[in-house]
N, CA and C atoms as a LAMMPS dump frame, in Angstrom:
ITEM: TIMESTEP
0
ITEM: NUMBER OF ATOMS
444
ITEM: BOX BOUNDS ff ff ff
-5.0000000000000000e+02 5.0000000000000000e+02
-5.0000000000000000e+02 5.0000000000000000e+02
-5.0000000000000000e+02 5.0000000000000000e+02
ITEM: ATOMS id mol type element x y z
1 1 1 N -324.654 441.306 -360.891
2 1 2 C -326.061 441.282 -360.51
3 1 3 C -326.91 441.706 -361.703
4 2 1 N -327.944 441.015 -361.729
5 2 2 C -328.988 441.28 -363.175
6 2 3 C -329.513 442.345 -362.86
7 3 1 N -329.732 443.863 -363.534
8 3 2 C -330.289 444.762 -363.443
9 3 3 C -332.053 444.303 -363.833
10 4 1 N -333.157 444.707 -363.17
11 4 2 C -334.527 443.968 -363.264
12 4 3 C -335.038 445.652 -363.244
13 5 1 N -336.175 445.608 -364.131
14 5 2 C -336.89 446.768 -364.066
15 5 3 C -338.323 445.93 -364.024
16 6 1 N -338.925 446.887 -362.622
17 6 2 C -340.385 446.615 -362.352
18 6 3 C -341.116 447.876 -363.332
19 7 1 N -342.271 447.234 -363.606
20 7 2 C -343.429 448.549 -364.068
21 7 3 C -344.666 447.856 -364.564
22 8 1 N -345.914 448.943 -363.965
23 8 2 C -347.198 448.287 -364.476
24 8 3 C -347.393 448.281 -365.988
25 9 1 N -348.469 447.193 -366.32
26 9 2 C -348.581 446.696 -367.846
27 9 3 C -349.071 447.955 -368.488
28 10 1 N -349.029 448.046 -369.971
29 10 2 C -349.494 449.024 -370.371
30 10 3 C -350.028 448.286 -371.659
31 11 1 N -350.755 449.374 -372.219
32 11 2 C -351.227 448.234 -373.789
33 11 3 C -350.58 447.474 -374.266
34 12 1 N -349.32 447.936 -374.617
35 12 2 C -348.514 447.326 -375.742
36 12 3 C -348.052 446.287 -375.148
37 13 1 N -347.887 445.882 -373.697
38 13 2 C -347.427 444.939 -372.835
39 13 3 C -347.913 443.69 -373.362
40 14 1 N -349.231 443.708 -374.308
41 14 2 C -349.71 441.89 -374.409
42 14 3 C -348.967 441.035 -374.909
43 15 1 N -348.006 441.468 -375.926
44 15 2 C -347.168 440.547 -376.178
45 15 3 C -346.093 440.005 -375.343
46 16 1 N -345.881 441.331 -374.064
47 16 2 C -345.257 439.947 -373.21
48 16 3 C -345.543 439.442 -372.088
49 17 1 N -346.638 440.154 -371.677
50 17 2 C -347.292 439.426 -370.542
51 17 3 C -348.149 438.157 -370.953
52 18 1 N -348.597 438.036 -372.137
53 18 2 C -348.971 436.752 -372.881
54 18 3 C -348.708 435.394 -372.49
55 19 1 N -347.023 435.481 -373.164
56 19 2 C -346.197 434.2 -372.877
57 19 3 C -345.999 433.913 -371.125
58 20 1 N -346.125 434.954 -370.652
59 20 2 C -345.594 434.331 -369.242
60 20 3 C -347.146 434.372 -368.559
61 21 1 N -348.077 435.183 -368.15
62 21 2 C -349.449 434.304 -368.14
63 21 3 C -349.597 432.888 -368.7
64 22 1 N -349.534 432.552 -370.048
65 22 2 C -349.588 430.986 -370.331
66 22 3 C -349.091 429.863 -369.429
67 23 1 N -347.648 430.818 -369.27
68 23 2 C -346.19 429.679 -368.437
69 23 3 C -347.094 429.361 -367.373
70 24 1 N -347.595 430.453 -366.65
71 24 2 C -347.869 430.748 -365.365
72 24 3 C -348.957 429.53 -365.084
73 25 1 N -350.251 429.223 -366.092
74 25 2 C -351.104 428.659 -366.263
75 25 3 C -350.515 427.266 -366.493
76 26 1 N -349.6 426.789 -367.26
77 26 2 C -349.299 425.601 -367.384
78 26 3 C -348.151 424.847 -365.923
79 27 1 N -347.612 426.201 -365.344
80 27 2 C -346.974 425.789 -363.894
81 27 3 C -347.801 425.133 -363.705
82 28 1 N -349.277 425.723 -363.12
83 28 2 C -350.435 424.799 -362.463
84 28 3 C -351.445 423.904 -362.949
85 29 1 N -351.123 423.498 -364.32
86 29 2 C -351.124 422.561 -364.929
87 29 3 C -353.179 422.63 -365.353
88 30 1 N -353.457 424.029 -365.64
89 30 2 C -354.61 424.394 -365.259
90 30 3 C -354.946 425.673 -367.232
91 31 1 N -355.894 425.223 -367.378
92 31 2 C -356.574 426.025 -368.785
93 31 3 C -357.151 426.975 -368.726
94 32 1 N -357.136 427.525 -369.767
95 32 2 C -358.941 428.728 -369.821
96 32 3 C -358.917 429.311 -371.186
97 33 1 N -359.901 429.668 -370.773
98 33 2 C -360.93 429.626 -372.499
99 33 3 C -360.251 430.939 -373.155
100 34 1 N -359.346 431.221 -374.273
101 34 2 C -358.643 432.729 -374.461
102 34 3 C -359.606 434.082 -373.966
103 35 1 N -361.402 433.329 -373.946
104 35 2 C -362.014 434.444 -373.93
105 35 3 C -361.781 435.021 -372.087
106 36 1 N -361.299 433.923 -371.379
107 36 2 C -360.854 434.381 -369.994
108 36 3 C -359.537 435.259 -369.787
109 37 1 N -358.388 434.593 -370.531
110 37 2 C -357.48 435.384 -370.432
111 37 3 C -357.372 436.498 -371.487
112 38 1 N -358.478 436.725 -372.126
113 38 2 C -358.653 438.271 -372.666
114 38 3 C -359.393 439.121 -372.158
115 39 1 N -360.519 438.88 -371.238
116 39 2 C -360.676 439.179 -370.455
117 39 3 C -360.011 439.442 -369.196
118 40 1 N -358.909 438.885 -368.689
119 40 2 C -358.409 439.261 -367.692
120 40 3 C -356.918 440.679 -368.367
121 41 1 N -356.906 440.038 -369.225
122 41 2 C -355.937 441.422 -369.849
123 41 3 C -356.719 442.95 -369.937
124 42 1 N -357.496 442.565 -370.29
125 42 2 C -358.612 443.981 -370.425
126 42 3 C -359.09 444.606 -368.835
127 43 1 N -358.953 444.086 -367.828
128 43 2 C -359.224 444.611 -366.642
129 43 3 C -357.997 444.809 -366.372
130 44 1 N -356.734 444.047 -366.355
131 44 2 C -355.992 444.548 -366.138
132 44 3 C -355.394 446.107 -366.702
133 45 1 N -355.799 446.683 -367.779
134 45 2 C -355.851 447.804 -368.056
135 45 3 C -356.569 448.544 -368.096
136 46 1 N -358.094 448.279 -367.414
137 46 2 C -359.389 449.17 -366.895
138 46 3 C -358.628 450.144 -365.909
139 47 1 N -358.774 451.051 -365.708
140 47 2 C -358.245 452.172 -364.544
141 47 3 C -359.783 451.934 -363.844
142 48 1 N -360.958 451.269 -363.771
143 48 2 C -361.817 451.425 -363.641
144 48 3 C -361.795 449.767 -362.579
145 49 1 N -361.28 448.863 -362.378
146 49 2 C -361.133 447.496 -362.509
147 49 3 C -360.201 447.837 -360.826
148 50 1 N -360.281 446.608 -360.186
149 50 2 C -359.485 446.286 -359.093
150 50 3 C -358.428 445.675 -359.499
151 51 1 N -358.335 444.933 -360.17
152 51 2 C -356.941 444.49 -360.917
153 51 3 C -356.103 445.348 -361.728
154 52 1 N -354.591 444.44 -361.425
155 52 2 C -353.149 445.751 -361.706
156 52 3 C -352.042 444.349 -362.114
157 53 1 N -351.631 444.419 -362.93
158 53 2 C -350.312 443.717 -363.153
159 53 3 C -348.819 444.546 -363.076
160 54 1 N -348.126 444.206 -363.157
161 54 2 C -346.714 444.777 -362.9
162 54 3 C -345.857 443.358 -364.024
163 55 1 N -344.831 443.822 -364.993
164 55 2 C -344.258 443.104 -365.9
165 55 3 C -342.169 443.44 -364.827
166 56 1 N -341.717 442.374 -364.791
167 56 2 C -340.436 442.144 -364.776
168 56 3 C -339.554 442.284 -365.953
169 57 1 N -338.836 442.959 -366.316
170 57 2 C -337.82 443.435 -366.932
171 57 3 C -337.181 442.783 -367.342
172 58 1 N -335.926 442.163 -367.797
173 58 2 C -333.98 442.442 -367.81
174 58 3 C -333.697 442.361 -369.189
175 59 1 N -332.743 442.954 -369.555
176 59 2 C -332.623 443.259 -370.811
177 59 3 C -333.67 443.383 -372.007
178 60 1 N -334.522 444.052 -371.475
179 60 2 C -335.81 444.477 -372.67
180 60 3 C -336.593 443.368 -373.156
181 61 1 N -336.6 442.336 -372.072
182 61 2 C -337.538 440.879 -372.223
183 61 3 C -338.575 440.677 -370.703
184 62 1 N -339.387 440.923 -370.951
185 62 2 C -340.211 440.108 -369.652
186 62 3 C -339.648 439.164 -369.42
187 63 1 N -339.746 438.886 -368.312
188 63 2 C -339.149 437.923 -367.537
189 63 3 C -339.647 436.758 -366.089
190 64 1 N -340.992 438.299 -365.885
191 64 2 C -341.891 437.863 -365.063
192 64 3 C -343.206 438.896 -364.509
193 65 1 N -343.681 438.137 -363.656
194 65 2 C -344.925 439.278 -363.955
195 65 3 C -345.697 438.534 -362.653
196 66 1 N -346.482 439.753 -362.009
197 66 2 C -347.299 439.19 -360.924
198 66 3 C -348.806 440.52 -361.06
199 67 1 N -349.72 439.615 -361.141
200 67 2 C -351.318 440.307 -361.345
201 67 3 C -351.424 440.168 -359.776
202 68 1 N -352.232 441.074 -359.476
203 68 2 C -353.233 441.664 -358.133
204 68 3 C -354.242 442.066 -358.073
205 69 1 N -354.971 441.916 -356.812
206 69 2 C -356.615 442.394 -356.653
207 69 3 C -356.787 443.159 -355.474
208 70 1 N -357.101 444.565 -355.611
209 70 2 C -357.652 444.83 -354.31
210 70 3 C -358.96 444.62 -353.83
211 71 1 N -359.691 444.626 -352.57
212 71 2 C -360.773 444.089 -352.561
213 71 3 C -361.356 444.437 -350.852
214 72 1 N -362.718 444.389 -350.701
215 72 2 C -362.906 444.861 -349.54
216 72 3 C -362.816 443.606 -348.737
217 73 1 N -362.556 444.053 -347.493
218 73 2 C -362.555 442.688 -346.03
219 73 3 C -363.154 443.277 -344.833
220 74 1 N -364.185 442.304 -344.321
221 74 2 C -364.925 442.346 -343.31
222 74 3 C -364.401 442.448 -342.113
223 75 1 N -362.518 442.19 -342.555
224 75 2 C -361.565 442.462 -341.099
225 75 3 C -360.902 443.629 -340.779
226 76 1 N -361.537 444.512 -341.903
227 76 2 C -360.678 445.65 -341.609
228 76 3 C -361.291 446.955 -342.347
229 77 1 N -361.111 447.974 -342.057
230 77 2 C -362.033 449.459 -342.519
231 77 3 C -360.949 449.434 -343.934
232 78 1 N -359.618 449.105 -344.123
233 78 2 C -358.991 449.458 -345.334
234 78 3 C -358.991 447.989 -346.141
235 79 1 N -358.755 448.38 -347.634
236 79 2 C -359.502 447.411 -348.342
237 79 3 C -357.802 446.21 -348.541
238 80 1 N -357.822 445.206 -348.26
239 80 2 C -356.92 443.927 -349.224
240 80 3 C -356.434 444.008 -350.253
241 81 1 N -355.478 443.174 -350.462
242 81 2 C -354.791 443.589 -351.744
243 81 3 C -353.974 441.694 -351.636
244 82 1 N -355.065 440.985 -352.642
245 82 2 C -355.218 439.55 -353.034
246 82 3 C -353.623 439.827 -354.089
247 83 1 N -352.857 438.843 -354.044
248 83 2 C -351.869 438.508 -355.024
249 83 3 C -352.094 437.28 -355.862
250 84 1 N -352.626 437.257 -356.781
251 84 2 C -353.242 435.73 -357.314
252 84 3 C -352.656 436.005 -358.254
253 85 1 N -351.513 435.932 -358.756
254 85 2 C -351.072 435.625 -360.3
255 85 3 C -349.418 435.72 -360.111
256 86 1 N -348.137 434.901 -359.419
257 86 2 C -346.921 435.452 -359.172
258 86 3 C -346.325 434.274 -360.128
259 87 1 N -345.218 434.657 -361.389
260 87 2 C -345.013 433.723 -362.297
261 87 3 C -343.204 434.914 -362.722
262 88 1 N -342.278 433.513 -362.064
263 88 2 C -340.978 434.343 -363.073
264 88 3 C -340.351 433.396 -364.102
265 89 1 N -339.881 433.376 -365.101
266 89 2 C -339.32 432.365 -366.3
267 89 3 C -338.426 431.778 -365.637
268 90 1 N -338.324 430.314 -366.168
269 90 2 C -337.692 429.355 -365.593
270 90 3 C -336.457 429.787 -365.841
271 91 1 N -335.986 430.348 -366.572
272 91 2 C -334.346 430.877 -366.902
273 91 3 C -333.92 431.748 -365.826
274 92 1 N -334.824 432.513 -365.391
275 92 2 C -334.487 433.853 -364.362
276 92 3 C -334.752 433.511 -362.631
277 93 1 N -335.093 432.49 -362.68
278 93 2 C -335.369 431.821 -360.858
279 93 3 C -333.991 431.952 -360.528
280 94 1 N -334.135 432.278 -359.2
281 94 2 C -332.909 432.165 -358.349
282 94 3 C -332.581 433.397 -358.116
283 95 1 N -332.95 434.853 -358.99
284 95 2 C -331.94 435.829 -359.201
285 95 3 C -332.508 437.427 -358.014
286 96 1 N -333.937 436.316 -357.53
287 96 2 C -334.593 437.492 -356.689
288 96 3 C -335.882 437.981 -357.553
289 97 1 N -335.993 438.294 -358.249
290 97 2 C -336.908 438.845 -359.308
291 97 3 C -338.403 438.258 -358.633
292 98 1 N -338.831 436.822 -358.087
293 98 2 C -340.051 437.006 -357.211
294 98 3 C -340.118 437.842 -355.708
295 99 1 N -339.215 437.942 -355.374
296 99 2 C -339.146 438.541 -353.783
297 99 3 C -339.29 440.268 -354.701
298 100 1 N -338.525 440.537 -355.728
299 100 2 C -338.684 441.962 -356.243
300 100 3 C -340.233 442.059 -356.475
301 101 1 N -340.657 441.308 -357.576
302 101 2 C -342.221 441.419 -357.251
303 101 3 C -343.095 441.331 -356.218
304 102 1 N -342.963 440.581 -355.455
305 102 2 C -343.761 440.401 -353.986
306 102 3 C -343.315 441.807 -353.648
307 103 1 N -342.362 442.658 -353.115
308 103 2 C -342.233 443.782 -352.969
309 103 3 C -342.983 444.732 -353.572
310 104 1 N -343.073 444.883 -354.554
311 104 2 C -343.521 446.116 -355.265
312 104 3 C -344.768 446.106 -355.148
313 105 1 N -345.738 445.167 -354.845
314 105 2 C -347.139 444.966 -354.844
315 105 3 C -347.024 445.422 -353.195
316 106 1 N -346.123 444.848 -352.567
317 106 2 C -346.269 445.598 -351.2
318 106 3 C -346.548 446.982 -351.454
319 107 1 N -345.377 447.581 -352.052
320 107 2 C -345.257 449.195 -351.974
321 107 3 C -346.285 449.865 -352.424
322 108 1 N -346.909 448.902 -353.555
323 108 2 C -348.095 449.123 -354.804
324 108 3 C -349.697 449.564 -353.502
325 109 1 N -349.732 448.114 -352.904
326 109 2 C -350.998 448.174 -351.984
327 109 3 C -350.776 449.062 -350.553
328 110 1 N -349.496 448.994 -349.908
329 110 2 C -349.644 450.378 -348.863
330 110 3 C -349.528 451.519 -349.87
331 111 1 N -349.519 451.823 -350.558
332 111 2 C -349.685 453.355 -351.44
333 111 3 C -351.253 453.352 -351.518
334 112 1 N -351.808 452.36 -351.965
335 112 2 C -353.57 452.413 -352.065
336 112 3 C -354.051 452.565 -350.938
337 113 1 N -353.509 452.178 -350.302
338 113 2 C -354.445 452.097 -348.627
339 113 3 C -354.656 450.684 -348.024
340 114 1 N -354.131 449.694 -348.915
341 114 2 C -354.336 448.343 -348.463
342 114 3 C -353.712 448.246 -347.157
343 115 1 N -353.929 447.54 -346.16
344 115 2 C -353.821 446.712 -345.185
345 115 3 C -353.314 445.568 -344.549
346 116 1 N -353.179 444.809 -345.867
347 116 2 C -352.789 443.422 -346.042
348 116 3 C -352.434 443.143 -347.051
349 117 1 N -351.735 442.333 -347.783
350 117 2 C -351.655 441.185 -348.666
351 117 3 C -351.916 440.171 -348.945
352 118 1 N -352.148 439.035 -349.342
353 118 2 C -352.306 438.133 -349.166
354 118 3 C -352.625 437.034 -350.52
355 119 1 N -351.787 435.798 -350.424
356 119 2 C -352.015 434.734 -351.281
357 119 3 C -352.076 433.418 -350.836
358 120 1 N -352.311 432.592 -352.226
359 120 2 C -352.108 431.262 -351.747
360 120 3 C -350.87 430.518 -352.993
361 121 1 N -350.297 429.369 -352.848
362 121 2 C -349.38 428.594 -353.33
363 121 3 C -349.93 427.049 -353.342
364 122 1 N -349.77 426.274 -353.92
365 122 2 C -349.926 425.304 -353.731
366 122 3 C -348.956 424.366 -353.398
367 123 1 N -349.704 423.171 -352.297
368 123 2 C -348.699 422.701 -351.563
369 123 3 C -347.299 422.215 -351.524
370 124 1 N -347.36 421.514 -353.2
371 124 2 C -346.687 421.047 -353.652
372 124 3 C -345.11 422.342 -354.053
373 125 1 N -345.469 423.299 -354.358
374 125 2 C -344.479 424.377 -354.723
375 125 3 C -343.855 424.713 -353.793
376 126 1 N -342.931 424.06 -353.849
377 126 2 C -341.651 424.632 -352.668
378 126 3 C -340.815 425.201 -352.907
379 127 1 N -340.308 425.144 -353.961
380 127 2 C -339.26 426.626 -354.182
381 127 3 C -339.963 427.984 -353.902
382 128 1 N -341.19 428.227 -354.634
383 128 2 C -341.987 429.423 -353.86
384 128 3 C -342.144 429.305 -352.594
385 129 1 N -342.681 428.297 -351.759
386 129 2 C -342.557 428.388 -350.2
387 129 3 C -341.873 428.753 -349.555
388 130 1 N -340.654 428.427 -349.647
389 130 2 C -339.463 428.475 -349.015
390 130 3 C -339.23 430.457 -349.201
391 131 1 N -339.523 430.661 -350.341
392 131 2 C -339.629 432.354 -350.748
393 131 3 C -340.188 433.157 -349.578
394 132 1 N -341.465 432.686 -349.823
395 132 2 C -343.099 433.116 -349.153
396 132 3 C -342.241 432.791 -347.548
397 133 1 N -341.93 432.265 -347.083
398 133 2 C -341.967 432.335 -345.808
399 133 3 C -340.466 433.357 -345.061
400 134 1 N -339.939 433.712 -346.157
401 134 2 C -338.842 435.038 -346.031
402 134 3 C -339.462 436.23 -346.273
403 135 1 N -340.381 436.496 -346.461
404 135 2 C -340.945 437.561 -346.966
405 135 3 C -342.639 437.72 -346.559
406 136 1 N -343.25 436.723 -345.881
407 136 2 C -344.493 437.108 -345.365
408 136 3 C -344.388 435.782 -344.187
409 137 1 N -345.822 435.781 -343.232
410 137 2 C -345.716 434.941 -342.595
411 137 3 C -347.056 433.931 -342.799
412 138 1 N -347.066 432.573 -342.595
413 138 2 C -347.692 431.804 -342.875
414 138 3 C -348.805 431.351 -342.061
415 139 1 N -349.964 431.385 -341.933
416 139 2 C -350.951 431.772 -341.115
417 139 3 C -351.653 430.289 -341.01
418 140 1 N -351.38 429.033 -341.609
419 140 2 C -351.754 428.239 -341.602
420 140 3 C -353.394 427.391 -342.015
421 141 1 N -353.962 428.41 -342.581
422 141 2 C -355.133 428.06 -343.195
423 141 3 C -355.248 427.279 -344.225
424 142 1 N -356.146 426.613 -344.026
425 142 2 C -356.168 425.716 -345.421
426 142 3 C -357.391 426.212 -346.576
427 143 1 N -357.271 426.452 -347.683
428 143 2 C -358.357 426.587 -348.62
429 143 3 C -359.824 425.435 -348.994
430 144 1 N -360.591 425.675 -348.54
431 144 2 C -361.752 425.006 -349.073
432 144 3 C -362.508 425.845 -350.502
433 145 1 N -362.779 425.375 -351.521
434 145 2 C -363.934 425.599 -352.819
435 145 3 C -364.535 424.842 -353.32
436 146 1 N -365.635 425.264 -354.017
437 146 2 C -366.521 424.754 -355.093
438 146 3 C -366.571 425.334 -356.431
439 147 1 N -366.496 425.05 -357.162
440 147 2 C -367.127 425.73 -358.612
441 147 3 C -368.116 425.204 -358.816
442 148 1 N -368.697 426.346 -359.396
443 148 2 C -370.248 426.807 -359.283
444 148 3 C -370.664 426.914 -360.842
């Protein structure tokens, strides 16, 4: 069994939360301007910021990594805890390492006071689906947006 060490990002982390943010971005076949994803690195290390990343381990290489948001909801007196960023290296699928992350953001957001969890996948991703539905339950909503 692959020994996996979870832990939140810390400065020195950019070099490897970098490469697998990118991966993560080209999974969904989707861009942004470096000044976004330097910006999103920099909140992710605000202690001041609703956002928190957590880096995946094994043998002293990232491997994977899942960003989070807590956030208030009109459904509940305790605040959400959004999972919008779940990405493990194509070498390391299969081994558990997303169900380890989906976990720890559990443990991460009932320690805050969160209430809930909650993400989205896109339709097409079924190896994550098939995940997501061992480990949370599927509520059947569909997403509507605009960019603005």
């Amino acid at each position: 069994m692959t020994r996996v060490t979870l832990r939140p990002v810390g400065a020195d982390d950019h070099p490897a939360w970098l490469p697998l943010w990118q991966a993560y971005l080209r999974f969904y076949q989707t861009e942004l301007a470096d000044s976004v994803s330097a910006s999103t690195w920099q909140r992710l290390l605000d202690p001041n910021e609703p956002t928190h990343s957590t880096l995946a381990w094994v043998d002293g290489k990232a491997v994977g990594m899942v960003n989070f948001i807590y956030h208030r909801s009109n459904w509940s007196i305790e605040p959400s805890c959004y999972l919008q960023d779940l990405y493990v290296d194509s070498t390391q699928r299969g081994l558990g390492i997303g169900r380890q992350l989906i976990e720890q953001v559990y443990a991460t957001a009932k320690a805050a006071g969160c209430s809930k969890v909650h993400w989205l996948t896109h339709e097409t991703n079924a190896t994550a689906i098939s995940l997501y539905e061992q480990v949370a339950e599927r509520p059947g909503f569909i997403q509507f947006r605009k960019a603005l």
